[in-house]
C-alpha positions as CSV (number, residue, x, y, z in Angstrom):
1,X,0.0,0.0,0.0
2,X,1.4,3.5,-1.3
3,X,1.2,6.2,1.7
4,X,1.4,10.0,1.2
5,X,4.1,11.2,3.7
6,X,4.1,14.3,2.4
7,X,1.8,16.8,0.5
8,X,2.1,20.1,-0.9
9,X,-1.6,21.4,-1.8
10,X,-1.5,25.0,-4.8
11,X,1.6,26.4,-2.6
12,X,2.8,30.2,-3.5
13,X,4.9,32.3,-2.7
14,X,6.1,35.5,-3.5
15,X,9.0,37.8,-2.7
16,X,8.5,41.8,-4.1
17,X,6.9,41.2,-7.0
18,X,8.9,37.7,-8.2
19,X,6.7,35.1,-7.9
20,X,8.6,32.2,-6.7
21,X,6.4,29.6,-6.6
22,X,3.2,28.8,-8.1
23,X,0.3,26.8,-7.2
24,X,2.4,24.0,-6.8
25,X,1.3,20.3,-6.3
26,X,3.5,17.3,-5.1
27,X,3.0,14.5,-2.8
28,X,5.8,12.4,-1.3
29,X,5.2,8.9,-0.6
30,X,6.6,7.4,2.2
31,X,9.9,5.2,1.7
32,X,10.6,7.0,-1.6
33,X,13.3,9.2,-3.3
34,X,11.8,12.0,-5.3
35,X,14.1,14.0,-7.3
36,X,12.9,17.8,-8.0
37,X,15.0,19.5,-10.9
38,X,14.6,22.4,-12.8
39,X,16.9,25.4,-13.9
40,X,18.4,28.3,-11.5
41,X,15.3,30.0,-10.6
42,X,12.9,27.6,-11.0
43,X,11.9,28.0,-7.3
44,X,13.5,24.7,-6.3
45,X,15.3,26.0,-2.5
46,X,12.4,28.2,-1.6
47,X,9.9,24.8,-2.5
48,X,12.0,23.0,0.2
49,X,12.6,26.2,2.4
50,X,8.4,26.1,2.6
51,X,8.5,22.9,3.5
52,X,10.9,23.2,6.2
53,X,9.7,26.4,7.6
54,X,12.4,28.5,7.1
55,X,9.5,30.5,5.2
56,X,5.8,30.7,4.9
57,X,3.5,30.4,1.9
58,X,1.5,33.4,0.4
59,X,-1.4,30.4,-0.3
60,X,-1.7,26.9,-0.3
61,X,-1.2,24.2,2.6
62,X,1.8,21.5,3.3
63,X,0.7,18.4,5.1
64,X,3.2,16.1,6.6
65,X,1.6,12.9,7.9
66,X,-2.1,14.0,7.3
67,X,-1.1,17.0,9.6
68,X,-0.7,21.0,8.4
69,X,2.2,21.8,9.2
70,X,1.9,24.8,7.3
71,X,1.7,27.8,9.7
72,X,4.5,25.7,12.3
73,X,7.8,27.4,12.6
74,X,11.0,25.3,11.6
75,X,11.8,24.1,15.0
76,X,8.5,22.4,15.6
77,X,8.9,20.9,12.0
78,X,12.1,19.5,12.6
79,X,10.5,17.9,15.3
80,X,8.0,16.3,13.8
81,X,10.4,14.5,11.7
82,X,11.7,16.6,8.7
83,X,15.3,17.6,8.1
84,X,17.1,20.1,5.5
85,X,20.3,20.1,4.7
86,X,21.3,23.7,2.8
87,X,22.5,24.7,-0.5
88,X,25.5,26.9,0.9
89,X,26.7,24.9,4.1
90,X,26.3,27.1,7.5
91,X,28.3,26.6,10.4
92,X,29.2,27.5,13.8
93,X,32.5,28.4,13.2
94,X,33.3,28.0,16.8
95,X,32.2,24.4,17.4
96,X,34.0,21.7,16.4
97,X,32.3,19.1,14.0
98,X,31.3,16.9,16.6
99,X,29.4,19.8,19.0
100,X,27.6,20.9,15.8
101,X,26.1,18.1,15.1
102,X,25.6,17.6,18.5
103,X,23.5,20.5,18.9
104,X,20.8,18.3,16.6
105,X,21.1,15.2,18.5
106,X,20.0,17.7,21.6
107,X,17.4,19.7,20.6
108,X,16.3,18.3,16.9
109,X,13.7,16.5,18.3
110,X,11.8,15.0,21.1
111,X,14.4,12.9,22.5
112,X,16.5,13.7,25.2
113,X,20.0,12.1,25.6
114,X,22.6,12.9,28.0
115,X,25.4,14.8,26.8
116,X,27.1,11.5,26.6
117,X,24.8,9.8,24.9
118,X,24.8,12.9,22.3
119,X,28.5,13.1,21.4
120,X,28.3,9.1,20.6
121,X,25.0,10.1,18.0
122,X,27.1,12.6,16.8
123,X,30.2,10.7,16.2
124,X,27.9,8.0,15.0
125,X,26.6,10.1,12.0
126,X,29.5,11.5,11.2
127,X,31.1,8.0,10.8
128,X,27.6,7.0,8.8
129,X,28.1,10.2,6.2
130,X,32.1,9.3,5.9
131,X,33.6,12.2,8.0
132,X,37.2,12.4,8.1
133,X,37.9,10.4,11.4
134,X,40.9,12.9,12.0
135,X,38.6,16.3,12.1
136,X,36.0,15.2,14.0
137,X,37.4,17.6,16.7
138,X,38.4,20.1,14.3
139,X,36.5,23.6,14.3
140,X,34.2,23.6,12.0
141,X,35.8,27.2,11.0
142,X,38.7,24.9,9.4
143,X,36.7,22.5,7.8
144,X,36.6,22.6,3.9
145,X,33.2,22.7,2.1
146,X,32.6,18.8,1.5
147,X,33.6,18.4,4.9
148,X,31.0,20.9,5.8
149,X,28.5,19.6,3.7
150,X,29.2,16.2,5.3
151,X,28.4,17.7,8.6
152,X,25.4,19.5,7.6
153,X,23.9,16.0,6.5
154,X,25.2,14.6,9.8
155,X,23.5,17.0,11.8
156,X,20.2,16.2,9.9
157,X,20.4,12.3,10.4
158,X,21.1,13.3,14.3
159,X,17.8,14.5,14.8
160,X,16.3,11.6,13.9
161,X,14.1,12.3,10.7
162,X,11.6,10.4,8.7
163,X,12.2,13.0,6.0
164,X,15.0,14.6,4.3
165,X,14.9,17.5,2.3
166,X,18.8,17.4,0.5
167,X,19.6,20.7,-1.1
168,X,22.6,20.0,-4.2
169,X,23.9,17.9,-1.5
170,X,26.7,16.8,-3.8
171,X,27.6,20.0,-5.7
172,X,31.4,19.8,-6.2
173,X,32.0,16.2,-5.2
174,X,34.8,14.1,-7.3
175,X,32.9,11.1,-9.6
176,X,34.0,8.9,-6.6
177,X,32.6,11.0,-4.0
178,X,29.9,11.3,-6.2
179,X,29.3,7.4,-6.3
180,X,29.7,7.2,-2.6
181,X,27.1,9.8,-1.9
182,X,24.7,8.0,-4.1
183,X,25.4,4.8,-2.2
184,X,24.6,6.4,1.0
185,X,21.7,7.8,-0.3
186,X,20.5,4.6,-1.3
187,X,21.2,3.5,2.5
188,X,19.3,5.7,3.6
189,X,16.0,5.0,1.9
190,X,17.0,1.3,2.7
191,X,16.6,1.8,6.5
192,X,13.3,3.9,5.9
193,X,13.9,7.4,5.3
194,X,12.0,9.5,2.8
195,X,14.0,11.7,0.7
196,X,13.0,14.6,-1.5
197,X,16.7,16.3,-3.3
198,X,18.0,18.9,-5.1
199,X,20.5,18.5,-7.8
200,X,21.5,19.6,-11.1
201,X,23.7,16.6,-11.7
202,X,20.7,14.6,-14.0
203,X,22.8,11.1,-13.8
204,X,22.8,11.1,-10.3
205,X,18.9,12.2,-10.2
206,X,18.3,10.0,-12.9
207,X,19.9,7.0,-11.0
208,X,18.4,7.4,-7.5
209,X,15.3,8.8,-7.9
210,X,12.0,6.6,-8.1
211,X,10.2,9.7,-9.4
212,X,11.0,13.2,-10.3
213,X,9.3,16.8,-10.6
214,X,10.4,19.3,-12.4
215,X,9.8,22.7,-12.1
216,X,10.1,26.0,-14.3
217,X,9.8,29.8,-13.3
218,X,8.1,28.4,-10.2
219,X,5.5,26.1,-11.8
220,X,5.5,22.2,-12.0
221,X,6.0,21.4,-15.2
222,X,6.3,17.7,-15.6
223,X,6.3,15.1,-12.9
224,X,7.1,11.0,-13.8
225,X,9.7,8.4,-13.6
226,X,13.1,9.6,-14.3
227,X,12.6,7.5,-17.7
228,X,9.8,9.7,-18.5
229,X,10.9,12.9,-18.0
230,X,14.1,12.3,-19.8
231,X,11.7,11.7,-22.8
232,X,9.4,14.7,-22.0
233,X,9.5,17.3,-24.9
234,X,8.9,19.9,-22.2
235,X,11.4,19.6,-19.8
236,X,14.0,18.7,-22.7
237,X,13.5,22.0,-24.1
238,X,13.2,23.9,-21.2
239,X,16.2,22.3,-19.1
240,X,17.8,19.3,-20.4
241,X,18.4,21.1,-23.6
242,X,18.6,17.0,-25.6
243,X,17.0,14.4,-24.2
244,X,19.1,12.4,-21.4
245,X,20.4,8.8,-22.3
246,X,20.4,5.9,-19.9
């Protein structure tokens, strides 16, 4: 049986006078990867930035689980069970890697381990993502930006999600990162988690994703198996530019 984890009911939203998004409609099943493309400006961050609450919608509703979640701020969102990684990595430059994701494993969510208990999450997830054993201590001030991104995702698996929302998670990774990331991915949805992700590398969308939407000037405009939205006349000549080859 196919359950909607997540859906996203004729969102807008505005910024000025750009409309960002526009009416959109997606659902997210649960257990699935769903791959949302489109070119820069299409309105793909601010989509997931509704989502997570960093902003509001000008219209529309966002149900996670049957509830709306729509008017909730971000913390009470995260706890519910959805976590966002970001397009440009933010840090506490202070902390070292291991007390910022930390920080997640504390307060993401409803559960309440010692400080103990939340350093050995946090080294936990940082191990799970591939985090250089050596700068686990490090400042996360010195840290490079894969290393940061590798925190980032980290500090989302510490809060304990049912949902991630992956923002060009692998923007600037080496082929072999890139085949590693797509590995963990995969892990991921194997253990349960729901993903929704960002990213305008199409082989890598094309090979994890079990659907994908794409979006254009902050409109849906196609929305099918990766298969058929390589072969999609619209999104060819709106993004692809030729159609994509398996």
């Amino acid at each position: 049986m196919v359950v909607s984890m997540l859906r996203v009911k004729r969102v807008s939203k505005s910024f000025g006078g750009l409309c960002a998004v526009r009416n959109v409609d997606m659902t997210l099943h649960e257990g699935e990867i769903l791959g949302l493309v489109g070119p820069n400006g299409a309105g793909k961050t601010t989509l997931l930035n509704l989502i997570s609450g960093v902003y509001r919608p000008d219209s529309g509703g966002i149900f996670f689980r049957d509830e709306n979640i729509t008017r909730l701020p971000l913390d009470a969102i995260c706890k519910r069970g959805i976590a966002k990684t970001f397009q440009h990595p933010r840090s506490f430059p202070g902390l070292t890697a291991k007390e910022g994701v930390m920080i997640s494993a504390l307060y993401g969510n409803g559960h309440k381990p010692s400080m103990k208990q939340a350093a050995e999450e946090a080294v936990d997830c940082l191990h799970r993502v591939g985090f250089p054993e050596d700068k686990i201590d490090s400042p996360l001030g010195n840290l490079n930006t894969i290393e940061l991104r590798k925190t980032q995702l980290a500090r989302a698996l510490a809060s304990r999600p049912q949902m991630l929302l992956l923002d060009e998670l692998m923007t600037g990774l080496t082929p072999g990162e890139g085949k590693e990331a797509i590995r963990l991915i995969r892990s991921m949805q194997d253990e349960g988690l729901t993903i929704l992700m960002i990213e305008h590398v199409m082989r890598i969308i094309m090979e994890v994703s079990d659907r994908v939407v794409v979006l254009d000037q902050g409109e849906k405009i196609a929305e099918g198996t990766p298969r058929e939205i390589a072969a999609d006349g619209r999104v060819i000549e709106s993004y692809l530019g030729e159609q994509y080859h398996f």
